[in-house]
mmCIF file of the C-alpha atoms, coordinates in Angstrom:
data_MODEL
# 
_entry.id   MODEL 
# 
loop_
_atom_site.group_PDB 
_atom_site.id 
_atom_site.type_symbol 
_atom_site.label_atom_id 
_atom_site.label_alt_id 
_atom_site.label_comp_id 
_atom_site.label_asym_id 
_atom_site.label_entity_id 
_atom_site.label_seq_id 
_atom_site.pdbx_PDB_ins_code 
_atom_site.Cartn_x 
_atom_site.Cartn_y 
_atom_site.Cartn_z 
_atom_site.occupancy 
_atom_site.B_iso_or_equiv 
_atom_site.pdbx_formal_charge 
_atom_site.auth_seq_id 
_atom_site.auth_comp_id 
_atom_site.auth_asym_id 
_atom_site.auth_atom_id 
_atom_site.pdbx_PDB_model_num 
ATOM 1   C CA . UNK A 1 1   ? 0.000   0.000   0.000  1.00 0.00 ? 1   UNK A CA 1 
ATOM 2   C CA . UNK A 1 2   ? 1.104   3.190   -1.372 1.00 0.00 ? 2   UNK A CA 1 
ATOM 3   C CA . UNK A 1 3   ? 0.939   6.244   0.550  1.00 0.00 ? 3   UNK A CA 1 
ATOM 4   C CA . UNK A 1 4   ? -0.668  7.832   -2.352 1.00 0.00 ? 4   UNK A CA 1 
ATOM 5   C CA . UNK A 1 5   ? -3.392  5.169   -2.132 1.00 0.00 ? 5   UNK A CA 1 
ATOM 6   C CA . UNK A 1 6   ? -4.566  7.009   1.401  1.00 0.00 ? 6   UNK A CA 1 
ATOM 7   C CA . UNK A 1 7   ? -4.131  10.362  -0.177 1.00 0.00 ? 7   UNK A CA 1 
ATOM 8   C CA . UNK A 1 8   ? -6.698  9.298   -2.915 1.00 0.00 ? 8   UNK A CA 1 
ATOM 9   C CA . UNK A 1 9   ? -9.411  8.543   -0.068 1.00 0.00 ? 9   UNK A CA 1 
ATOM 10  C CA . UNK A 1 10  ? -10.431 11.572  0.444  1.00 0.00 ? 10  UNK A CA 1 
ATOM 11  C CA . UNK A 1 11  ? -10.160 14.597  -1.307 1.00 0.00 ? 11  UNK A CA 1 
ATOM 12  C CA . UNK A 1 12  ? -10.909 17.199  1.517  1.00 0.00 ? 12  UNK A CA 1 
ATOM 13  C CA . UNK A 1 13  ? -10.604 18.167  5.572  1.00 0.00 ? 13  UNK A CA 1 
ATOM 14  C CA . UNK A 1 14  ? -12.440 14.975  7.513  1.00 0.00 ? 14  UNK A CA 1 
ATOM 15  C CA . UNK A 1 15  ? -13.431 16.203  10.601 1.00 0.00 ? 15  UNK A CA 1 
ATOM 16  C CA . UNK A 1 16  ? -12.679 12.899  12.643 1.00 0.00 ? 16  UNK A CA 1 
ATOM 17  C CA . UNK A 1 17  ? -13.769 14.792  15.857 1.00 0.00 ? 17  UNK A CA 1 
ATOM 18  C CA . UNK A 1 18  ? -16.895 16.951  16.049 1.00 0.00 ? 18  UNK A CA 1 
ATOM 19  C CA . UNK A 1 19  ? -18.680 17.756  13.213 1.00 0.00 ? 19  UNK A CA 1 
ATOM 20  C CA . UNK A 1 20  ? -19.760 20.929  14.424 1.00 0.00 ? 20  UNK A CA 1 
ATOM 21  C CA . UNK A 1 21  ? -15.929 22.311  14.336 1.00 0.00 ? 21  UNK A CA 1 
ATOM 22  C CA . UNK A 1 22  ? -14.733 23.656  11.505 1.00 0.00 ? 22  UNK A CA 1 
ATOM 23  C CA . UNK A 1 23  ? -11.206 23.481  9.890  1.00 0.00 ? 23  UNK A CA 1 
ATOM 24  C CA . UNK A 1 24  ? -10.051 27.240  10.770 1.00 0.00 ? 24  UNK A CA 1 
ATOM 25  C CA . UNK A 1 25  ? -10.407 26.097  14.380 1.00 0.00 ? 25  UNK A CA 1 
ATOM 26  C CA . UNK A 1 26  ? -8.077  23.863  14.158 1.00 0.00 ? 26  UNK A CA 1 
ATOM 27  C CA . UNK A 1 27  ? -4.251  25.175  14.578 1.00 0.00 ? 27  UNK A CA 1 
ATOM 28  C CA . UNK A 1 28  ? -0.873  22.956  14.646 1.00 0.00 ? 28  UNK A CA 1 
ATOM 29  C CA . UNK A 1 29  ? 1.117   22.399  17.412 1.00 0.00 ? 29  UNK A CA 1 
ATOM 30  C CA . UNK A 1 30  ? 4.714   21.470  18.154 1.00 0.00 ? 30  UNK A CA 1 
ATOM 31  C CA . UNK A 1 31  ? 5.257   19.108  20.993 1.00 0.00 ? 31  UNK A CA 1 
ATOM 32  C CA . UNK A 1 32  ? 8.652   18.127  20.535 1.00 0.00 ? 32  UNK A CA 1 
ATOM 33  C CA . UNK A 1 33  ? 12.140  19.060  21.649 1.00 0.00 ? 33  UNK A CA 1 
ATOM 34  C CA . UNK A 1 34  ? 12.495  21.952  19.642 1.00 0.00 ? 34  UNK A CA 1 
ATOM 35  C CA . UNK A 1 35  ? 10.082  23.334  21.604 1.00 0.00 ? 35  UNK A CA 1 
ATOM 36  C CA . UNK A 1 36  ? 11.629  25.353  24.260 1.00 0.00 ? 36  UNK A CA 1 
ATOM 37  C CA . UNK A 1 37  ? 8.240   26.180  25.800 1.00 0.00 ? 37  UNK A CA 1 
ATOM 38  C CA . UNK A 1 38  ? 8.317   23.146  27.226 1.00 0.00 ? 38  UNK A CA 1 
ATOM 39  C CA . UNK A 1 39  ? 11.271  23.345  29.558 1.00 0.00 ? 39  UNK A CA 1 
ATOM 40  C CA . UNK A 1 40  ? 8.874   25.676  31.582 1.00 0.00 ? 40  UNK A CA 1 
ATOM 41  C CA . UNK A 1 41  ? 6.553   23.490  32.564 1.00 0.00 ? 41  UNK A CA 1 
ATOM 42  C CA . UNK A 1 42  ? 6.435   19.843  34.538 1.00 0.00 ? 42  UNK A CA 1 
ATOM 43  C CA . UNK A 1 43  ? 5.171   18.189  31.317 1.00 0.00 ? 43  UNK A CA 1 
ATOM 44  C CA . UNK A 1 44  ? 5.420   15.186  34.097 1.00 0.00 ? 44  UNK A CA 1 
ATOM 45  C CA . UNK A 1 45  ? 1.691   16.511  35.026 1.00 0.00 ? 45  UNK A CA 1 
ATOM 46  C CA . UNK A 1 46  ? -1.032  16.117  32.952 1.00 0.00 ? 46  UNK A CA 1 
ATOM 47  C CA . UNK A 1 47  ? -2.836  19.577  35.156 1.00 0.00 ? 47  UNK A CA 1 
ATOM 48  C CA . UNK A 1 48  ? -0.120  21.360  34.021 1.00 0.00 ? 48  UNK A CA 1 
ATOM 49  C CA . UNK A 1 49  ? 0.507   20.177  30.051 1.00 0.00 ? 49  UNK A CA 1 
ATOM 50  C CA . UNK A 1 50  ? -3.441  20.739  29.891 1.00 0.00 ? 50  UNK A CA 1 
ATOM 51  C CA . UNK A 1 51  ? -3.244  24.149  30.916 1.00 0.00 ? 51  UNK A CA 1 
ATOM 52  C CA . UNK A 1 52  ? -0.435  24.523  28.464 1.00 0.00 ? 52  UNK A CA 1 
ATOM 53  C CA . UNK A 1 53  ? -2.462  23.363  25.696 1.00 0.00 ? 53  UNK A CA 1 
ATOM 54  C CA . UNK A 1 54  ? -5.329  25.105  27.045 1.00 0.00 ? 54  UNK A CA 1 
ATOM 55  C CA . UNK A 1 55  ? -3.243  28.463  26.723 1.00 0.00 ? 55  UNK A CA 1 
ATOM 56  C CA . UNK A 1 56  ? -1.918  27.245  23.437 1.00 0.00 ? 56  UNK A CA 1 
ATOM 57  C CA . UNK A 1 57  ? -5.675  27.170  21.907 1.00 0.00 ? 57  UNK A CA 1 
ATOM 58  C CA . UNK A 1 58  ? -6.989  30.571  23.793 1.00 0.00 ? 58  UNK A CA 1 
ATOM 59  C CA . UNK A 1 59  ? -3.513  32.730  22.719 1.00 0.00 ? 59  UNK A CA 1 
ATOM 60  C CA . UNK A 1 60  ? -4.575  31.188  18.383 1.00 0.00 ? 60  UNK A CA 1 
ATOM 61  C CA . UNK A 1 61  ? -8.246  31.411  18.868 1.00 0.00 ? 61  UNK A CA 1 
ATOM 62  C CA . UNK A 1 62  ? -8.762  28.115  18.101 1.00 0.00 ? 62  UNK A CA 1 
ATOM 63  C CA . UNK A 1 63  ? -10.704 24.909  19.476 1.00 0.00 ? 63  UNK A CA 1 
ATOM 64  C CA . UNK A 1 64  ? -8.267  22.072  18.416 1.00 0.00 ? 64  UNK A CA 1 
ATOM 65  C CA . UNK A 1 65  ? -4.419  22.205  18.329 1.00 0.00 ? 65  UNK A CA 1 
ATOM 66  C CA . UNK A 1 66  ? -3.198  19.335  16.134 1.00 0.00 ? 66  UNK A CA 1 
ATOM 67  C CA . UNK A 1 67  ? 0.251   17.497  14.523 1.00 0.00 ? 67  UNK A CA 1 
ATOM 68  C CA . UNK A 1 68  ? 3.246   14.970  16.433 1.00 0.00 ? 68  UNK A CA 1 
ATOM 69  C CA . UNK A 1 69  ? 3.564   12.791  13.226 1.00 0.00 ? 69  UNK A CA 1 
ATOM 70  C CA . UNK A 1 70  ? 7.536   11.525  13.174 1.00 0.00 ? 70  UNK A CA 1 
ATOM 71  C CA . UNK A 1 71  ? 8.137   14.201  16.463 1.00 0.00 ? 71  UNK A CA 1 
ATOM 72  C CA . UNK A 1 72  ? 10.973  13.362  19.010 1.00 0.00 ? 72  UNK A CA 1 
ATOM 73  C CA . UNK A 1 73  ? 9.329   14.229  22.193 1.00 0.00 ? 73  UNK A CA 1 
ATOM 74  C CA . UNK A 1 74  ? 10.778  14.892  25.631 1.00 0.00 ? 74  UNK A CA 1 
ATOM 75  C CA . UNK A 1 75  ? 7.153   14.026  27.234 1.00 0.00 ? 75  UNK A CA 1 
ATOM 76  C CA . UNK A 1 76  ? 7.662   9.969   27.258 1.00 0.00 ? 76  UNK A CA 1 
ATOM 77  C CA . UNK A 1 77  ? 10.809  9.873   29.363 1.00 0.00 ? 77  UNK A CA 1 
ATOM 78  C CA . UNK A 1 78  ? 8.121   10.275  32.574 1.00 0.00 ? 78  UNK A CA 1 
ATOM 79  C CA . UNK A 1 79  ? 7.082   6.539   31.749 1.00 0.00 ? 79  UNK A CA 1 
ATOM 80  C CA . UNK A 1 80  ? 9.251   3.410   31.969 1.00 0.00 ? 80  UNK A CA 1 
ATOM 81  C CA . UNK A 1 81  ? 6.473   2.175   29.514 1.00 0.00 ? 81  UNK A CA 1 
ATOM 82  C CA . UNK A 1 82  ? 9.021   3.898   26.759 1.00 0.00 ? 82  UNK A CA 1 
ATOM 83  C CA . UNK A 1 83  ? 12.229  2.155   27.721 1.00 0.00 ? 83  UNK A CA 1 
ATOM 84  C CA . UNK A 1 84  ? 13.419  5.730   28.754 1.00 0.00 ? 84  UNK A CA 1 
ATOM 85  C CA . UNK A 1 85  ? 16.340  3.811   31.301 1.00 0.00 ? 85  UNK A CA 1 
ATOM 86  C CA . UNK A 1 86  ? 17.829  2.480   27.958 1.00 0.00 ? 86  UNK A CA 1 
ATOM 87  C CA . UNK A 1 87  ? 19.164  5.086   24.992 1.00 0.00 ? 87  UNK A CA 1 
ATOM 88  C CA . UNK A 1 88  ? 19.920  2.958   22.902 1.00 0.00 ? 88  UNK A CA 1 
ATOM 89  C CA . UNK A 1 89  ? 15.943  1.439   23.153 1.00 0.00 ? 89  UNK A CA 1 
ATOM 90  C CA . UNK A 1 90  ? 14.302  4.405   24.253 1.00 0.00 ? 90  UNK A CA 1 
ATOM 91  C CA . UNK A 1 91  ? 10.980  5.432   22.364 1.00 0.00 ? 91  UNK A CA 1 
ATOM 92  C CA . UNK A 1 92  ? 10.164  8.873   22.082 1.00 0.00 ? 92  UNK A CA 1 
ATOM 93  C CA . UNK A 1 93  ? 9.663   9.378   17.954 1.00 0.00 ? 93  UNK A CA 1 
ATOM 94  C CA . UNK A 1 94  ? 5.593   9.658   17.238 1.00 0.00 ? 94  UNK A CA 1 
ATOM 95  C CA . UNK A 1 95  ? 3.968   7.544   14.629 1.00 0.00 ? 95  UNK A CA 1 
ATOM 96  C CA . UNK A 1 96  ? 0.567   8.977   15.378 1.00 0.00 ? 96  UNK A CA 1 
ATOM 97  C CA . UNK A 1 97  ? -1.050  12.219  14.834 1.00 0.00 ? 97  UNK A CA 1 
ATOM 98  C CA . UNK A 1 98  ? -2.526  14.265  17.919 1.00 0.00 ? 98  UNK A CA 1 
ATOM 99  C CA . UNK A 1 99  ? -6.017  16.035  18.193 1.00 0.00 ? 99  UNK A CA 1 
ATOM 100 C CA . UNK A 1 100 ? -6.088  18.184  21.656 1.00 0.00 ? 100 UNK A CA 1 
ATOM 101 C CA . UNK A 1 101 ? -9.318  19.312  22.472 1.00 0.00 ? 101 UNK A CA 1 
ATOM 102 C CA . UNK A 1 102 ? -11.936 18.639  25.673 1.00 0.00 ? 102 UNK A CA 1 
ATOM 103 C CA . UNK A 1 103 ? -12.468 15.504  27.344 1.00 0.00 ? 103 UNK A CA 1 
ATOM 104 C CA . UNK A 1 104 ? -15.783 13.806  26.349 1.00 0.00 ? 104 UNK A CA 1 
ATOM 105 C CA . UNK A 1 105 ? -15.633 15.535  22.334 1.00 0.00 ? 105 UNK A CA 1 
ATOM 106 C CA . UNK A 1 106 ? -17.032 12.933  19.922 1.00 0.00 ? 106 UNK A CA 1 
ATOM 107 C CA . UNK A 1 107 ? -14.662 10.964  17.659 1.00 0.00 ? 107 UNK A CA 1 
ATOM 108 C CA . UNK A 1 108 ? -16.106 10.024  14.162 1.00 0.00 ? 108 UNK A CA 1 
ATOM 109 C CA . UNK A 1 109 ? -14.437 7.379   12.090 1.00 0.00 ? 109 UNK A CA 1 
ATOM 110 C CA . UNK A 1 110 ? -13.485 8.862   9.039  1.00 0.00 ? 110 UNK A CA 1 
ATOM 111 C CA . UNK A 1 111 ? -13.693 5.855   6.426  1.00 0.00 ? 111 UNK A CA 1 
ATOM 112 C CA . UNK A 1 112 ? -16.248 2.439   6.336  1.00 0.00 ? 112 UNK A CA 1 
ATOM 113 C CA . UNK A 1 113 ? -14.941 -0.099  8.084  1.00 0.00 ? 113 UNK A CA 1 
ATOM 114 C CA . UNK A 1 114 ? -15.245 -2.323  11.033 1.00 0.00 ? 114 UNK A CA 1 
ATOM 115 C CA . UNK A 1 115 ? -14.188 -2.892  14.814 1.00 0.00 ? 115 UNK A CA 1 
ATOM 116 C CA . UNK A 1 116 ? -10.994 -5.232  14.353 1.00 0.00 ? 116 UNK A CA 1 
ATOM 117 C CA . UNK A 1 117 ? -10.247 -5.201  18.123 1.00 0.00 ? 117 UNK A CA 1 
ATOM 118 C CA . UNK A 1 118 ? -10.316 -2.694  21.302 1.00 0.00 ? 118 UNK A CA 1 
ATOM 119 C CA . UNK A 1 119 ? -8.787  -2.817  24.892 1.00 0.00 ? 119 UNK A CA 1 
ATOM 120 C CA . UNK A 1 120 ? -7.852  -1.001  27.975 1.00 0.00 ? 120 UNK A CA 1 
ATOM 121 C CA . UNK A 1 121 ? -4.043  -0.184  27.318 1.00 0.00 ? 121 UNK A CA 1 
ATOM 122 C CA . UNK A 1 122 ? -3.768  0.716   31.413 1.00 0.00 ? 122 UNK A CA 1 
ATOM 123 C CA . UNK A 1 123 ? -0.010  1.259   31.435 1.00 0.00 ? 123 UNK A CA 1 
ATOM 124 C CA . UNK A 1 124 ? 0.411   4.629   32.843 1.00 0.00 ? 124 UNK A CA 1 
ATOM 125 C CA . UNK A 1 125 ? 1.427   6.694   29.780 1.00 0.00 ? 125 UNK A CA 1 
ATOM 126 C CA . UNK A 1 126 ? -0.245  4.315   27.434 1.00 0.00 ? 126 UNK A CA 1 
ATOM 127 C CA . UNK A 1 127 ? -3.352  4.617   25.019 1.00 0.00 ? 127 UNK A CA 1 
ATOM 128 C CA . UNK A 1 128 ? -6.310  3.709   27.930 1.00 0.00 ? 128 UNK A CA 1 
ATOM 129 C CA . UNK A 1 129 ? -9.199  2.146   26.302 1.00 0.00 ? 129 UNK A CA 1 
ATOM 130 C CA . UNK A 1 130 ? -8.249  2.197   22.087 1.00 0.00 ? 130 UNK A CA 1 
ATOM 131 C CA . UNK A 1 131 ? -10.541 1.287   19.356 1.00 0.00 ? 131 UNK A CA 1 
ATOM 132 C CA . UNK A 1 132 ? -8.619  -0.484  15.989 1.00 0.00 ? 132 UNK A CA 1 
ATOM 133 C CA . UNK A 1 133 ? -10.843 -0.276  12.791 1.00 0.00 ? 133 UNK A CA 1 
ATOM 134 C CA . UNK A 1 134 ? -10.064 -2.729  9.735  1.00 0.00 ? 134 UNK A CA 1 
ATOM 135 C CA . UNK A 1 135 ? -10.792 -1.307  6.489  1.00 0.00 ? 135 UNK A CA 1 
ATOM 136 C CA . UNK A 1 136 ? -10.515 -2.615  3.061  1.00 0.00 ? 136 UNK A CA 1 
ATOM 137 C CA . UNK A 1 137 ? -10.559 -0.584  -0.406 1.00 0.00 ? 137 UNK A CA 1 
ATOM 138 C CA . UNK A 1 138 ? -10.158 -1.943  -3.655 1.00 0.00 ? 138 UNK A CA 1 
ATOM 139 C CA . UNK A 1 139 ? -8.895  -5.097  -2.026 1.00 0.00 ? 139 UNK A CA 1 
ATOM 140 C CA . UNK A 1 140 ? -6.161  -3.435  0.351  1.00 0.00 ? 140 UNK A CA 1 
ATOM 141 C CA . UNK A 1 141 ? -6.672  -4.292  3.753  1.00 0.00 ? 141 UNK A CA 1 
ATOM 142 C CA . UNK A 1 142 ? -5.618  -0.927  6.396  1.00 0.00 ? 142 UNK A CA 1 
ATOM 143 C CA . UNK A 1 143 ? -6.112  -0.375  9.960  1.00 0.00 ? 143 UNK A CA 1 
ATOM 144 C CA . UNK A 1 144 ? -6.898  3.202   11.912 1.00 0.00 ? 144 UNK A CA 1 
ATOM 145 C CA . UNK A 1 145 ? -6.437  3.343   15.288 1.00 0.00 ? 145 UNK A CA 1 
ATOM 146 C CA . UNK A 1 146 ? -7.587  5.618   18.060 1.00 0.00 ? 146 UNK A CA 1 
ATOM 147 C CA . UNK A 1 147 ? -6.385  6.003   21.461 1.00 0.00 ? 147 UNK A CA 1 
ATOM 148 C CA . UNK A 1 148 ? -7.051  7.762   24.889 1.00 0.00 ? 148 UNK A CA 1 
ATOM 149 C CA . UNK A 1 149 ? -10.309 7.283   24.974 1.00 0.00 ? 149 UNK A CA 1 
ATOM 150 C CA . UNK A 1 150 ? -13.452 7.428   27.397 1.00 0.00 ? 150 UNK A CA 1 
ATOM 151 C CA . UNK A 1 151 ? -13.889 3.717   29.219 1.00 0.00 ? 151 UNK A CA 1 
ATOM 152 C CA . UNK A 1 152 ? -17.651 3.947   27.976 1.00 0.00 ? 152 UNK A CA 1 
ATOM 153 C CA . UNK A 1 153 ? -16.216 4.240   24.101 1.00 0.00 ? 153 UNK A CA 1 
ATOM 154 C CA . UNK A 1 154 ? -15.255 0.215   24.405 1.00 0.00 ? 154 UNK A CA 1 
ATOM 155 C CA . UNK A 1 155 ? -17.963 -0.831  26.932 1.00 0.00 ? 155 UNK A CA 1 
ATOM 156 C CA . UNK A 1 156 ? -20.721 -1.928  23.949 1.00 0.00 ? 156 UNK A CA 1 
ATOM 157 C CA . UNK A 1 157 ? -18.618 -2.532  20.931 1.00 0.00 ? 157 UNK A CA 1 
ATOM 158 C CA . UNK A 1 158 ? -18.541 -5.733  19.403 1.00 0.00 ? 158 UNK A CA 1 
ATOM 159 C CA . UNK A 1 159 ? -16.172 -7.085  16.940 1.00 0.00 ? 159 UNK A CA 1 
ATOM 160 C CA . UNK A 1 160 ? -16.846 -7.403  13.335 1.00 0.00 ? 160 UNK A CA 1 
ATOM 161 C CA . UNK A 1 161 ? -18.874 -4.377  14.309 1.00 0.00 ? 161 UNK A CA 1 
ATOM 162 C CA . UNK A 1 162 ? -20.318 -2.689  11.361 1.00 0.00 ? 162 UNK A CA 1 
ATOM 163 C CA . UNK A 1 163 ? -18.590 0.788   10.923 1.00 0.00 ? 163 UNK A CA 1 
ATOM 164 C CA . UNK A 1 164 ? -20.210 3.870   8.430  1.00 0.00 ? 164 UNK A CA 1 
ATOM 165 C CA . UNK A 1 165 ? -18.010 6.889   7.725  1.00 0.00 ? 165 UNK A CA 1 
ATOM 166 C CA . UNK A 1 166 ? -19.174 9.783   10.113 1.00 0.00 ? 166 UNK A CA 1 
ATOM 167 C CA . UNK A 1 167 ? -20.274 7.270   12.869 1.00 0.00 ? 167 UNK A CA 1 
ATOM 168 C CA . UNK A 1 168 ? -19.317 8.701   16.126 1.00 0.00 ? 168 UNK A CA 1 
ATOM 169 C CA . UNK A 1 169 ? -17.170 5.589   17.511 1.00 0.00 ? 169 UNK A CA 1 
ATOM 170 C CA . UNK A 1 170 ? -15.594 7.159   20.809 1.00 0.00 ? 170 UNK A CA 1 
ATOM 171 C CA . UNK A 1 171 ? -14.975 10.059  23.222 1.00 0.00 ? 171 UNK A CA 1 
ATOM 172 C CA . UNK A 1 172 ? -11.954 11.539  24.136 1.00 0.00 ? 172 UNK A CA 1 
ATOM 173 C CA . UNK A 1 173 ? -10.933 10.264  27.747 1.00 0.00 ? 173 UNK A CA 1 
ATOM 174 C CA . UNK A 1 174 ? -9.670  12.199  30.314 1.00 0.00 ? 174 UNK A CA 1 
ATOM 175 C CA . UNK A 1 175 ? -6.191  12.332  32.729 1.00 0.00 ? 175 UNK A CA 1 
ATOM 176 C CA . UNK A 1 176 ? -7.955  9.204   34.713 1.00 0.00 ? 176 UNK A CA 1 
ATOM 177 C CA . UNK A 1 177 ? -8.032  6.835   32.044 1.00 0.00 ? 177 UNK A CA 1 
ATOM 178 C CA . UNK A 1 178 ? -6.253  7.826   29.197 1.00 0.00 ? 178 UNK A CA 1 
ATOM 179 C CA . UNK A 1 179 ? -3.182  7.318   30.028 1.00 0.00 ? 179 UNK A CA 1 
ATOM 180 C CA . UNK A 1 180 ? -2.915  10.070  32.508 1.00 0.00 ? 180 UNK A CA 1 
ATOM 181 C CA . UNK A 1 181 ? -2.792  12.654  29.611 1.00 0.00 ? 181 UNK A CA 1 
ATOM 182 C CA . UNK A 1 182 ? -3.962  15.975  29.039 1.00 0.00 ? 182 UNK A CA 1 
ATOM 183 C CA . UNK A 1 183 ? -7.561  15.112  26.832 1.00 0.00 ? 183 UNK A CA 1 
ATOM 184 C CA . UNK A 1 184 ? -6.723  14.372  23.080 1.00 0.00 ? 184 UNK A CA 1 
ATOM 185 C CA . UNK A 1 185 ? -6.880  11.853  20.475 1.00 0.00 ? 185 UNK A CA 1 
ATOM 186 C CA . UNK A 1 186 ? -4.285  9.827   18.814 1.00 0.00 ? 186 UNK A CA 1 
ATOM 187 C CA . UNK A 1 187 ? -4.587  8.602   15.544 1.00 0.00 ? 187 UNK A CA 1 
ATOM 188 C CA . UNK A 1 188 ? -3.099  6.130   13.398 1.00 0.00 ? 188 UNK A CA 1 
ATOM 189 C CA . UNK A 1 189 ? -2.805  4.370   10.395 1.00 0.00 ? 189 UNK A CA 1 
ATOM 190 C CA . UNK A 1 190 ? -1.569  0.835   10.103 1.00 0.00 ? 190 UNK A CA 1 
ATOM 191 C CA . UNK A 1 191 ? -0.892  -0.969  7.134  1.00 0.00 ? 191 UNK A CA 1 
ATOM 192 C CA . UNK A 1 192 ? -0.064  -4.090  9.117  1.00 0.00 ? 192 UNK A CA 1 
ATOM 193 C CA . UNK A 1 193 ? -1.050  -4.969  12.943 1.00 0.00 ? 193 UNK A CA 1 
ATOM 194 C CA . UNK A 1 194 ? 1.262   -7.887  12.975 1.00 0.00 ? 194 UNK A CA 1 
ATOM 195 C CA . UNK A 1 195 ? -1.123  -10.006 14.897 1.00 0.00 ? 195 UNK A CA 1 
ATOM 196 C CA . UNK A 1 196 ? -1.772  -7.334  17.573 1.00 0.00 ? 196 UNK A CA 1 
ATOM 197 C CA . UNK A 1 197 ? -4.769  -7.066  19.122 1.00 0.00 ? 197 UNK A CA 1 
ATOM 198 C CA . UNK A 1 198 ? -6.602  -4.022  20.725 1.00 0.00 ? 198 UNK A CA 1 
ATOM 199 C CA . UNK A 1 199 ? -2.745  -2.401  20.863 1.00 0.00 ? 199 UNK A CA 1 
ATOM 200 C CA . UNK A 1 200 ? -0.436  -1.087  18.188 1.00 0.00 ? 200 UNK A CA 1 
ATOM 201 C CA . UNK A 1 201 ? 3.043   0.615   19.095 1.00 0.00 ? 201 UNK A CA 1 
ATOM 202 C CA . UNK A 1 202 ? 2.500   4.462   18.467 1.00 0.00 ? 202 UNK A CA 1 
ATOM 203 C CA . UNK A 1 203 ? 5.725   5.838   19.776 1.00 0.00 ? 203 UNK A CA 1 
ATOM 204 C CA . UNK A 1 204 ? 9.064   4.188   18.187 1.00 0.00 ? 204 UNK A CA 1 
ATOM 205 C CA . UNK A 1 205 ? 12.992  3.928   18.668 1.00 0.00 ? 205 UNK A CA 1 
ATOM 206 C CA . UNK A 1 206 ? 15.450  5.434   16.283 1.00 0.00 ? 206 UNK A CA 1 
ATOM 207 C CA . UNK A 1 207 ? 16.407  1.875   15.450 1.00 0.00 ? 207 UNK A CA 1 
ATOM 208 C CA . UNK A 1 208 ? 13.095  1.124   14.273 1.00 0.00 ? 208 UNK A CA 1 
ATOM 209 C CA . UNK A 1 209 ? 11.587  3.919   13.156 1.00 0.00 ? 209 UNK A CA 1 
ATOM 210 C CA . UNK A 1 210 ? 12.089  3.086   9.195  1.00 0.00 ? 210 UNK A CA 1 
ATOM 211 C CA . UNK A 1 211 ? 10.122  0.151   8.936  1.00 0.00 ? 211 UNK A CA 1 
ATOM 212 C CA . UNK A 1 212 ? 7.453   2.227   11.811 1.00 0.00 ? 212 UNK A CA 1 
ATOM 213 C CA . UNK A 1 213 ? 7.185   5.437   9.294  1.00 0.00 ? 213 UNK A CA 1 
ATOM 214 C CA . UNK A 1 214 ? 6.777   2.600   6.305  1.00 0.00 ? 214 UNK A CA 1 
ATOM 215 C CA . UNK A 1 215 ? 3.867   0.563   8.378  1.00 0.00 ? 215 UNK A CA 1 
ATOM 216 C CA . UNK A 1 216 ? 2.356   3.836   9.763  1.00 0.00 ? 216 UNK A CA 1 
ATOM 217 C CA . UNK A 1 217 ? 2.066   6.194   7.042  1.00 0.00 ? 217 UNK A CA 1 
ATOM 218 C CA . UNK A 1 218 ? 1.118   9.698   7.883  1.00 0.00 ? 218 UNK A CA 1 
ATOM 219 C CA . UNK A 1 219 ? -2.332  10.690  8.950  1.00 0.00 ? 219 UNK A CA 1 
ATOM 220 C CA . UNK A 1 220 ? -2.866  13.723  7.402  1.00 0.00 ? 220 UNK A CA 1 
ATOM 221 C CA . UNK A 1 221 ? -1.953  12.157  4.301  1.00 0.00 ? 221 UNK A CA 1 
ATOM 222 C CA . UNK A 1 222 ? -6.135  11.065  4.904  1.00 0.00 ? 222 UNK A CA 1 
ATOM 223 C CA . UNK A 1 223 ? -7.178  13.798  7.362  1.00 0.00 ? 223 UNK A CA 1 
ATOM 224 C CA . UNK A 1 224 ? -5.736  16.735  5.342  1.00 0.00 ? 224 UNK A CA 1 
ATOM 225 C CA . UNK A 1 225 ? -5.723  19.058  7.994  1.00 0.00 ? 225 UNK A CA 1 
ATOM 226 C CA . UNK A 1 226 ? -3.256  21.368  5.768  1.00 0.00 ? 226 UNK A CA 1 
# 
């Protein structure tokens, strides 16, 4: 699968949280090293990188901050979860693309597909509760997945769950169950899950990260959020 085979699925903006927000409230937002903003805050506490983002939004009039795909970020270093004791292992590269915005905003899917798997990634600084969707166009076989969500968003799903474009599948989770995050959504695309279930690395090592940017080809290559 070519990434020029997700570009061609859509041709505009999908709004894969609410509807009722509209692309020129969305703004991008650099999480990672680079950003020296960050040294001035305990991004160790989700109170404290929410009111950052929080800020962030209110200074660019805007509702939704937005980007992380293939960012080295400082933030996963608080969580053994990302072999941060071991440089030569450590993960702290993004695969995924982040949506901030408030706990409890809807999250649409933004193709037809169907629930492949979901789960309660409890780790503190993982996913939470995570929805994967299978999809399959013109007889290529993809996978989106969407993490740090509400525990309600995987309390009635069902697998082989029938999945229309626009559905609302999920809301965003908050700091006590999502992975003790400030509120937002990652999002990824997977080309293979190799055999995982309900789970999907979305942060990678510098070791790995070819074949990771290959499998996980960028989201807004789909979303086109610029």
């Amino acid at each position: 699968m070519k990434n020029d085979f997700i570009s061609n699925l859509s041709e505009d903006f999908i709004p894969i949280i609410s509807s009722e927000l509209s692309k020129e409230e969305y703004v991008s937002i650099d999480l990672s090293e680079n950003n020296k903003d960050l040294n001035q805050i305990d991004v160790s506490s989700s109170k404290a990188f929410e009111k950052y983002i929080t800020e962030y939004l209110m200074r660019n009039n805007a509702k939704v901050a937005y980007g992380g795909y293939n960012e080295i970020r400082g933030i996963y270093r608080r969580s053994t979860h990302f072999n941060q004791q071991n440089p030569e292992t450590e993960r702290n590269i993004h695969l995924g693309i982040d949506i901030w915005c408030d706990a409890g905003t809807e999250i649409h899917a933004p193709l037809y597909g169907k629930v492949h798997s979901f789960k309660n990634n409890n780790n503190y600084g993982d996913y939470g509760p995570t929805i994967i969707l299978e999809h399959a166009y013109n007889d290529v076989v993809f996978y989106t997945l969407y993490g740090h969500l509400t525990l309600d968003s995987i309390t009635n799903l069902e697998i082989n769950q029938s999945i229309q474009a626009g559905d609302c599948i999920a809301h965003l989770g908050d700091a006590s169950v999502n992975g003790d995050y400030a509120p937002h959504l990652h999002f990824q695309i997977i080309k293979d899950l190799q055999g995982k279930v309900g789970d999907y690395p979305g942060v990678s090592n510098k070791k790995d990260l070819d074949f990771y940017l290959q499998n996980c080809p960028d989201p807004n290559l789909l979303l086109k959020m610029c």
